[in-house]
C-alpha atoms as a printed R data frame, in Angstrom:
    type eleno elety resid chain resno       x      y       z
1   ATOM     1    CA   UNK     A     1 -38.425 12.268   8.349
2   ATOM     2    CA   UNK     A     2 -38.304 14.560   5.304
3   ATOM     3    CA   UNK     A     3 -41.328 16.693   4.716
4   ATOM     4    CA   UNK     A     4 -43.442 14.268   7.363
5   ATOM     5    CA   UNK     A     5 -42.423 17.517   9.657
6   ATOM     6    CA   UNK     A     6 -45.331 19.162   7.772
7   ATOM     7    CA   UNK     A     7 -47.375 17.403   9.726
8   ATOM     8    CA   UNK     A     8 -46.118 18.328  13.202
9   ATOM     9    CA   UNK     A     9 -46.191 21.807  12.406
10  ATOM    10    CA   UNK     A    10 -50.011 21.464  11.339
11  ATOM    11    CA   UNK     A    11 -50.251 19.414  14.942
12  ATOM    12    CA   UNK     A    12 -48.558 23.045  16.200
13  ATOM    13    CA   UNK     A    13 -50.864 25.110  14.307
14  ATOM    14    CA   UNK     A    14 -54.091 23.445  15.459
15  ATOM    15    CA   UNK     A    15 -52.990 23.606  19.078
16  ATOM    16    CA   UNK     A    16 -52.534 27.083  18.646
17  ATOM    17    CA   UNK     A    17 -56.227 27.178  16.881
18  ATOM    18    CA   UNK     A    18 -57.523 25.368  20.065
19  ATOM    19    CA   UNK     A    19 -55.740 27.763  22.506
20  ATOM    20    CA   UNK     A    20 -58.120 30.383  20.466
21  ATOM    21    CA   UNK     A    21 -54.407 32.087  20.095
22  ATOM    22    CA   UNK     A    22 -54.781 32.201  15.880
23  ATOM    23    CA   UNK     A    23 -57.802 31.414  13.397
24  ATOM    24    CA   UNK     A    24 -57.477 29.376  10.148
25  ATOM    25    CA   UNK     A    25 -59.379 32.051   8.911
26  ATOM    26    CA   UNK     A    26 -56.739 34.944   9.784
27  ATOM    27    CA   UNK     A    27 -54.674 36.553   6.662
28  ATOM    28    CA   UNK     A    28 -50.795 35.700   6.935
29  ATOM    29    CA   UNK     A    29 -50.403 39.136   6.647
30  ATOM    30    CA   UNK     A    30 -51.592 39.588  10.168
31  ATOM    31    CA   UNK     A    31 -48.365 37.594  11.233
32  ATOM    32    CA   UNK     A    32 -45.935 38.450   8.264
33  ATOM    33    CA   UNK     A    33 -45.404 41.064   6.857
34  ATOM    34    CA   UNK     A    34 -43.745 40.516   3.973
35  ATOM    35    CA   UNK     A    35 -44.699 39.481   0.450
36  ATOM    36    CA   UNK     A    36 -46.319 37.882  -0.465
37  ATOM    37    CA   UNK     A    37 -48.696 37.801   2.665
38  ATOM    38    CA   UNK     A    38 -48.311 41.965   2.449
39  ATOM    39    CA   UNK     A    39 -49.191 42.244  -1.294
40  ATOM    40    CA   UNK     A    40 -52.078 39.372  -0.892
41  ATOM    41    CA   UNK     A    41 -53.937 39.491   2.336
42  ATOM    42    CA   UNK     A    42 -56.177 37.384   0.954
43  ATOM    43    CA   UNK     A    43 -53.913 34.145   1.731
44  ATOM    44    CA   UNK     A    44 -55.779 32.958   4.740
45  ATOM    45    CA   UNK     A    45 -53.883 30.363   7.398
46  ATOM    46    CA   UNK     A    46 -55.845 27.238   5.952
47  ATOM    47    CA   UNK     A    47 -54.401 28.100   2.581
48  ATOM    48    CA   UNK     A    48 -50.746 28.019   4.166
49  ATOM    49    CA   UNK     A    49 -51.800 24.533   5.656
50  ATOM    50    CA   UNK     A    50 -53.287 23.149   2.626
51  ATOM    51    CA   UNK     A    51 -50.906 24.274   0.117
52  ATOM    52    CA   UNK     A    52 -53.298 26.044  -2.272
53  ATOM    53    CA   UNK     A    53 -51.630 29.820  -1.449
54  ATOM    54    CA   UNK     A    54 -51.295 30.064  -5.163
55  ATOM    55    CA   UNK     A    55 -47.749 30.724  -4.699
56  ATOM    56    CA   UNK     A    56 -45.459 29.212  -6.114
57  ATOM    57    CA   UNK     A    57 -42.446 27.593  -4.751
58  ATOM    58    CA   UNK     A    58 -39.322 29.197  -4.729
59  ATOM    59    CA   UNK     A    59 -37.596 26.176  -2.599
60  ATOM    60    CA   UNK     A    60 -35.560 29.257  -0.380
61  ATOM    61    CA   UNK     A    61 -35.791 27.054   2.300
62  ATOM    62    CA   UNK     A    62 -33.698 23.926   0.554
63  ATOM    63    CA   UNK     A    63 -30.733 26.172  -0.998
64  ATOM    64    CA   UNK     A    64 -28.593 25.136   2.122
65  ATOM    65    CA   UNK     A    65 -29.989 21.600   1.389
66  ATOM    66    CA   UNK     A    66 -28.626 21.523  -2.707
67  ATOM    67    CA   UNK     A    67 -25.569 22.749  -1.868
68  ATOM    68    CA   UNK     A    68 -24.677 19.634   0.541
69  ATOM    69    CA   UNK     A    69 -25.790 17.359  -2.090
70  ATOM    70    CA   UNK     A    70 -23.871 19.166  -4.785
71  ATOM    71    CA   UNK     A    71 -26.183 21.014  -6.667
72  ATOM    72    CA   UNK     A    72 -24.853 24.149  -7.099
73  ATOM    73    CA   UNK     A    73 -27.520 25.119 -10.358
74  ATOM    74    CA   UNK     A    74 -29.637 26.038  -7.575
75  ATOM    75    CA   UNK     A    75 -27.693 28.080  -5.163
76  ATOM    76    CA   UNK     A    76 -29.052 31.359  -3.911
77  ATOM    77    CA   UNK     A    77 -27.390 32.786  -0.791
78  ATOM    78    CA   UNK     A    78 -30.526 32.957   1.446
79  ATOM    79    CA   UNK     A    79 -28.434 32.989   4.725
80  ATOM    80    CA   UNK     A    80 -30.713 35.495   6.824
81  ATOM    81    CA   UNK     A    81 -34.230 35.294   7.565
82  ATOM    82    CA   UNK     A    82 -34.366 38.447   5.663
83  ATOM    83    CA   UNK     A    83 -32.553 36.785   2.748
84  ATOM    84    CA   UNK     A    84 -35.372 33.961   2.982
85  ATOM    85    CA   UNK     A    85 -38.246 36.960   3.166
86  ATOM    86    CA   UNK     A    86 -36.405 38.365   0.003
87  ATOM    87    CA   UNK     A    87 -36.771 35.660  -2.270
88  ATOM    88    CA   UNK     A    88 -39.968 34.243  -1.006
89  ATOM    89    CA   UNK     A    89 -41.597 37.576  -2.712
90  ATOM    90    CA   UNK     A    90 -39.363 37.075  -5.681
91  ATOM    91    CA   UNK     A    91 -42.217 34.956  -7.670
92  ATOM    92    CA   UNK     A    92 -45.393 37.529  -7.070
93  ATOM    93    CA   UNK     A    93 -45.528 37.812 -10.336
94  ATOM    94    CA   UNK     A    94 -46.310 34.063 -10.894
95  ATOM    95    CA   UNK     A    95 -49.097 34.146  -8.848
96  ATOM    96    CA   UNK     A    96 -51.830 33.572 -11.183
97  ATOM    97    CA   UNK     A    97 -54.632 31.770  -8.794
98  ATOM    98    CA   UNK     A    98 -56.498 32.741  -6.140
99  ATOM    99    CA   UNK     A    99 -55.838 31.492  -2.697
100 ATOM   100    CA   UNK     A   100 -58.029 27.774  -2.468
101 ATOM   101    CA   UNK     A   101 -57.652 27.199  -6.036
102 ATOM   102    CA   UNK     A   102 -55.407 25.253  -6.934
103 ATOM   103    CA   UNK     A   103 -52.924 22.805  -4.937
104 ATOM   104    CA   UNK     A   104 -48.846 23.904  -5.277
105 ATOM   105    CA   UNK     A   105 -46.570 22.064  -3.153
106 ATOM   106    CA   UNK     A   106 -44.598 24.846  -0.981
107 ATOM   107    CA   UNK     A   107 -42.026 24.014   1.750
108 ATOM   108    CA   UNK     A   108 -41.405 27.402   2.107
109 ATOM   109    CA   UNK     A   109 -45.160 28.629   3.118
110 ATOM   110    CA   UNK     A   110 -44.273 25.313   6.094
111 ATOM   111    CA   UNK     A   111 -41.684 27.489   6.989
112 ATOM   112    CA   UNK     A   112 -43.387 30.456   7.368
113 ATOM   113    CA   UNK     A   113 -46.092 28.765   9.457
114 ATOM   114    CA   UNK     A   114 -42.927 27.938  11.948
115 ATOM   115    CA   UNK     A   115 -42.127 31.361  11.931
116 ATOM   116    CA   UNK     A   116 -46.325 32.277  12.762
117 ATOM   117    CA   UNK     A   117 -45.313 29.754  15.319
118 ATOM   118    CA   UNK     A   118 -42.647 31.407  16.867
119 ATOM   119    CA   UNK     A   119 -44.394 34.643  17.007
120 ATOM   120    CA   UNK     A   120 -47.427 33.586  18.649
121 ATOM   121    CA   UNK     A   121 -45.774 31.085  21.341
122 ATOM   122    CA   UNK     A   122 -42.664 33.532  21.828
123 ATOM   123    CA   UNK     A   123 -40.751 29.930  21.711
124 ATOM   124    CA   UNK     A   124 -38.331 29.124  19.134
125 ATOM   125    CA   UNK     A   125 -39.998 26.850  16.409
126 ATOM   126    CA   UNK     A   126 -38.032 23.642  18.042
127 ATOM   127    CA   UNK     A   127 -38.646 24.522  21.165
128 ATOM   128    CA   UNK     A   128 -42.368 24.667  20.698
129 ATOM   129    CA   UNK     A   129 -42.890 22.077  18.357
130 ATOM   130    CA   UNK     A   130 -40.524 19.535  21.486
131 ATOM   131    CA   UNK     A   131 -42.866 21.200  24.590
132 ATOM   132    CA   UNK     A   132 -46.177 20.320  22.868
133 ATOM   133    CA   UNK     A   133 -45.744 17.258  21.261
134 ATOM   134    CA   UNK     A   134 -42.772 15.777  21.089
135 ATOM   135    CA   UNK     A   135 -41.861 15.857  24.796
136 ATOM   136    CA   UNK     A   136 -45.666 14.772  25.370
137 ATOM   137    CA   UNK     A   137 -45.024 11.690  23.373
138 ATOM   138    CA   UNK     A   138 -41.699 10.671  24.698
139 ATOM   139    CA   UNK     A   139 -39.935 11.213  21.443
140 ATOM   140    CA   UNK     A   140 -36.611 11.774  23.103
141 ATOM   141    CA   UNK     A   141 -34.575 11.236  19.663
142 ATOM   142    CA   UNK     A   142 -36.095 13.650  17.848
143 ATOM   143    CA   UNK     A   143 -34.544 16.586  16.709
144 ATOM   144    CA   UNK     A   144 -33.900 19.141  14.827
145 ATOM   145    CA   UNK     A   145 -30.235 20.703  15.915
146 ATOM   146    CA   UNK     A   146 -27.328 19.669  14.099
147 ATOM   147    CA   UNK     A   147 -25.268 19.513  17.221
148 ATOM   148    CA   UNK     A   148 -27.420 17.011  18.580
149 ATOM   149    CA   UNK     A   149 -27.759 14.495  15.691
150 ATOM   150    CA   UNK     A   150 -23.901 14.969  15.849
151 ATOM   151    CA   UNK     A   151 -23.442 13.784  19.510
152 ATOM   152    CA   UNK     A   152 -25.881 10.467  19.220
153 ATOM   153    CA   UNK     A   153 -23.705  7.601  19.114
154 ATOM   154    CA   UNK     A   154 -26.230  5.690  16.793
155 ATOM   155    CA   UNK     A   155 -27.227  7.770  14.311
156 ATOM   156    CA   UNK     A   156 -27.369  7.001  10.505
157 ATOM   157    CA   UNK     A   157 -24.787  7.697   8.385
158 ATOM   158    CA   UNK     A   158 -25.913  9.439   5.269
159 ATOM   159    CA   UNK     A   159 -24.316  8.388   1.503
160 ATOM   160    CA   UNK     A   160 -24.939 10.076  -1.795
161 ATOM   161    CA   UNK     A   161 -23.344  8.393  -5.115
162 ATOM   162    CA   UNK     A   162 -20.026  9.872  -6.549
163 ATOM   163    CA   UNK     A   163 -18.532  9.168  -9.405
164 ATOM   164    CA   UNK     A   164 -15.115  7.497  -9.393
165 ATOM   165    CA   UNK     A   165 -13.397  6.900 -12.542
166 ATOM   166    CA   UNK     A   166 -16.464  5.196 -14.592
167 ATOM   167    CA   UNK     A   167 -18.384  3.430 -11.710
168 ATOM   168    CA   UNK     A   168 -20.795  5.465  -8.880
169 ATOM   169    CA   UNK     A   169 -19.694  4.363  -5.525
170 ATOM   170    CA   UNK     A   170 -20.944  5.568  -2.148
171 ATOM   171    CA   UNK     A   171 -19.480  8.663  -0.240
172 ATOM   172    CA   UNK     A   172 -20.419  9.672   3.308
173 ATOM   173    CA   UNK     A   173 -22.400 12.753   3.141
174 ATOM   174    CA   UNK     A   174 -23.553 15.402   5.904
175 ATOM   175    CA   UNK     A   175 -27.172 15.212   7.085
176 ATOM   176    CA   UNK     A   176 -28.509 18.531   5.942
177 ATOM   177    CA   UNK     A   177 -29.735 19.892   9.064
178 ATOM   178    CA   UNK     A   178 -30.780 23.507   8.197
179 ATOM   179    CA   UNK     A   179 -32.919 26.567   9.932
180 ATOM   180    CA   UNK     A   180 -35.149 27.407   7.083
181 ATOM   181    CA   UNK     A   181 -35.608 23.730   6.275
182 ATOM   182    CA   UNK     A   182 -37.115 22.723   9.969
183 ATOM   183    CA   UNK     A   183 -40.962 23.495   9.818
184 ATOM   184    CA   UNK     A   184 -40.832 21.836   6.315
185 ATOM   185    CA   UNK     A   185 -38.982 19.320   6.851
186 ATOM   186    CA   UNK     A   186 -36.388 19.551   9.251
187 ATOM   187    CA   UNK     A   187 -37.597 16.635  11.917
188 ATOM   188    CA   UNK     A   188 -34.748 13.857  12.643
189 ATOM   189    CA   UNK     A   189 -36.296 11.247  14.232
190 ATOM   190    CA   UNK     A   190 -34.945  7.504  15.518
191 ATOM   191    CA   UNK     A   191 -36.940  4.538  13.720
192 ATOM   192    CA   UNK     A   192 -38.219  3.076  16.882
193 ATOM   193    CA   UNK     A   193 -39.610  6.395  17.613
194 ATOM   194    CA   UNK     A   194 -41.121  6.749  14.131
C-alpha cells in the first residue's frame, strides 16, 4: 500500500501520545540523536508527522527500492542503520526553513518515527505497528517481511516494462520489501483487507 503506511505509523504515534509515553511537542532529538534532530532540536514530533521538518529528502530509505527497479543513478549503499543515519544528515546544509514552515515530502523522517517507535515500545517497528492495530483489526495479510509475502500462495506478481528489441514488454519483478522502507511505506496488504 505504498506510502498509505504513513498513516499507520501516525495511528502508532498517537497511541503512543495517548499512552502519555511521547508528546507531539517533544524535539526528535530527545529520541535520535543524530542529525539532523542533534544539530536542530527545534524539529518537534508534529513536524516529523506533518512533513514540514524543513528537511529535505534524501530518499535513504528507497535506495534498496531503485536498485530493484533498475535505477542505478540513484544508488547509495545505505545498508546499516548507521549508513541510513549518515546520509539522512548529509543535506543540513539545505535546510533553509524553519520547522512548520513549509511542507517537504520526506519518507525518510516516516522512518525515523518507526525507529521513535521502536525505542519507546522496545518492539520492533512490525511488531508494534501488527500488536496495536493490525492484529486489532484482523488484518491477517498484512505484512511487512519479505519471507512472508514470499510464502502466500496468492500474492501479486509484480511487472516492470523491459525493453526487448524495439517493443517494452512485461518482466516479473521482485516486490521491494525493504527495512528502511517499512514506516514509510513498507505495508503489504491483501485487497479484501484494504
Amino acid at each position: 500500500i505504498g506510502s498509505i503506511t504513513k498513516s499507520f505509523t501516525a495511528s502508532a504515534i498517537m497511541r503512543l501520545v495517548e499512552q502519555g509515553k511521547i508528546s507531539l511537542e517533544d524535539s526528535g532529538s530527545k529520541y535520535l540523536n543524530f542529525a539532523p534532530f542533534s544539530t536542530h532540536p527545534d524539529i518537534k514530533i508534529k513536524h516529523m508527522l506533518s512533513h514540514s521538518t524543513g528537511v529535505p529528502a534524501a530518499d535513504t530509505g528507497l535506495f534498496s527500492l531503485f536498485y530493484t527497479f533498475g535505477d542505478y543513478r540513484k544508488i547509495y549503499p545505505a545498508t546499516t542503520r548507521e549508513d541510513f543515519e549518515a546520509h539522512l544528515g548529509e543535506p543540513e546544509d539545505f535546510i533553509i526553513y524553519k520547522p512548520g514552515k513549509k511542507f517537504f515530502y520526506n519518507n525518510d523522517i516516516f522512518t525515523c518515527l518507526g525507529f521513535i517507535i521502536e525505542q519507546i515500545s522496545g518492539l520492533s517497528y512490525s511488531e508494534y505497528i501488527h500488536n496495536e492495530i493490525l492484529d486489532l483489526l484482523g488484518m491477517e495479510r498484512a505484512l511487512f517481511s519479505k519471507d512472508k509475502f514470499e510464502k502466500d500462495d496468492d500474492k501479486m506478481t509484480g511487472y516492470l516494462p523491459h525493453k526487448e528489441e524495439d517493443i517494452m514488454v512485461p518482466k516479473k519483478n521482485d516486490v521491494p520489501l525493504y527495512e528502511y522502507l517499512s514506516a514509510g511505506g513498507g505495508l503489504y496488504v491483501s485487497m479484501e483487507e484494504m
